[in-house]
N, C-alpha and C positions, 0 to 999 in steps of 0.2 A: 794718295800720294802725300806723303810728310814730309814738308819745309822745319827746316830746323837752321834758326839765329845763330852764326857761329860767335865768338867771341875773339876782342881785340889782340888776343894773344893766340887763340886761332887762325887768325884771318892770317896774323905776320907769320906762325909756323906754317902755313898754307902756300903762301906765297915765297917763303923761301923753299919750299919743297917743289915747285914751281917750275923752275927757271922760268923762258922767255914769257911761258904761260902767264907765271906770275903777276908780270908787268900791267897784264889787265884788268888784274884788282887788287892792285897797291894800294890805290890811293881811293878805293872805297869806304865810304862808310859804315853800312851794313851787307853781311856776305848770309845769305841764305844757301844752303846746298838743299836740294828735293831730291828725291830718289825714284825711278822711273821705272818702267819694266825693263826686262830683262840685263840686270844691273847697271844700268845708265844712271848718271848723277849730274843733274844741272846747278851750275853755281850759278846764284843771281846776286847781282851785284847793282846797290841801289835801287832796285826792284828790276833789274832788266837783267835775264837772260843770258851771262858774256861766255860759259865754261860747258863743254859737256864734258866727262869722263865715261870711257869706256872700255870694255873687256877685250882685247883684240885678243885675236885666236894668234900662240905664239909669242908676243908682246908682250902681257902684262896690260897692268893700265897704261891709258893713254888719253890724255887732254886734249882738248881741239876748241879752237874757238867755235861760238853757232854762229852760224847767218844770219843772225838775230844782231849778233855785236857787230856784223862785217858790215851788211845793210840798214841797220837804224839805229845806231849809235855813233858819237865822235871817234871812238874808240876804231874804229872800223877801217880806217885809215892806217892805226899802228898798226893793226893785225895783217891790213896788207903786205906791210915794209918788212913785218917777224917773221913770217913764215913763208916758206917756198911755194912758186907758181907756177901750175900746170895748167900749161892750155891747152883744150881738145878740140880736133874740126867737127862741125857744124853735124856730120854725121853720127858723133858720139853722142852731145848735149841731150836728146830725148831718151837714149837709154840709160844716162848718167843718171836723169830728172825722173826715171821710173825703179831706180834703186842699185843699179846693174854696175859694180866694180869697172875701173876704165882698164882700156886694155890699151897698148900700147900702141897697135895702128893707128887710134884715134888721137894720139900727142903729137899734136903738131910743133910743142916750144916747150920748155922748162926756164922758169928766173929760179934763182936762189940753189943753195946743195941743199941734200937732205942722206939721209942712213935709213937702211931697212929699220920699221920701226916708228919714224919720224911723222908727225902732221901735218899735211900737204895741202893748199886750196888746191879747188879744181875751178876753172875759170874758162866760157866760149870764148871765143876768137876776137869779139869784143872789150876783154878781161873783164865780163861780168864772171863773178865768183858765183857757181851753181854749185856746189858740193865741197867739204870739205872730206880727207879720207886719210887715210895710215898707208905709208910707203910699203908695199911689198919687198922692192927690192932697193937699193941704193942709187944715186942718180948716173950713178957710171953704166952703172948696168942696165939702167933703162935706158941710156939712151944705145950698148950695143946690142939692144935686144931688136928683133923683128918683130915679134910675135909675144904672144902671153900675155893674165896680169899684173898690170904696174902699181895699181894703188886700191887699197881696197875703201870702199866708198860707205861712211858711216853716219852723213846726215849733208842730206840734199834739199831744195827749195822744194817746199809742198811736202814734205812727211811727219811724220806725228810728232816729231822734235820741234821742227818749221812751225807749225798748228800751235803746239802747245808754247812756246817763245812768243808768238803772238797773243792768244790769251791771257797769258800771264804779266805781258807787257801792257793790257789794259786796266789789269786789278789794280 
């Protein structure tokens, strides 16, 4: 895996390519992007972890914070307030947490809007955030849907994103 230093006129053409993403590595120092399998790219930002980018089927790329920035970081807080919250019953959380897209029975509440497309926390009934993921569909439409899925699920607590955000938060 190759980390590469970006530079300060990087970091600000980054960041305004960004939107709300942006906001969480503005005011970094140093911006590392590594490149992951299957085209996955984590920005680290002051040696921690805050960006994945990923290849949604459909979508294009698409930025999401990690768990890494929501749970041990200050930062973790904005990311609350930036982006929309999906909360799922207690019956979803262990398939959520074994890789498994949420499906709609299992949403119990929606905070914030979002657009087919958009990245979504995914959050138990506690609004611990277990997953972050990319909208399927728009929030009107999940919430007249019965059935189907809602968000598709692109880094959960405990997978090799999780793992490696840890590691690297040591070095």
């Amino acid at each position: 895996m190759k980390r590469v230093r970006l530079s300060n006129k990087e970091i600000k053409e980054l960041v305004g390519s960004l939107g709300k993403a942006g906001e969480l590595i503005k005011d970094a120092d140093a911006v590392e992007v590594m490149e992951i399998e299957g085209g996955r790219v984590i920005y680290i930002a002051d040696l921690r972890p805050v960006l994945l980018k990923i290849q949604a089927a459909n979508f294009g790329e698409v930025f999401l914070p990690t768990l890494y920035l929501i749970h041990k970081t200050p930062l973790g807080q904005k990311a609350l307030s930036t982006y929309p919250l999906v909360l799922v019953d207690a019956g979803a959380v262990k398939h959520i947490l074994n890789g498994a897209d949420v499906m709609r029975p299992g949403v119990r509440s929606i905070e914030g809007e979002f657009e087919r497309g958009s990245p979504v926390l995914i959050a138990d009934e506690k609004r611990r955030v277990i997953a972050v993921g990319v909208a399927l569909h728009p929030r009107g439409e999940v919430e007249a849907m019965d059935r189907g899925k809602v968000i598709h699920n692109a880094h959960y607590l405990g997978d090799k994103i999780w793992k490696l955000s840890l590691e690297l938060a040591e070095k």
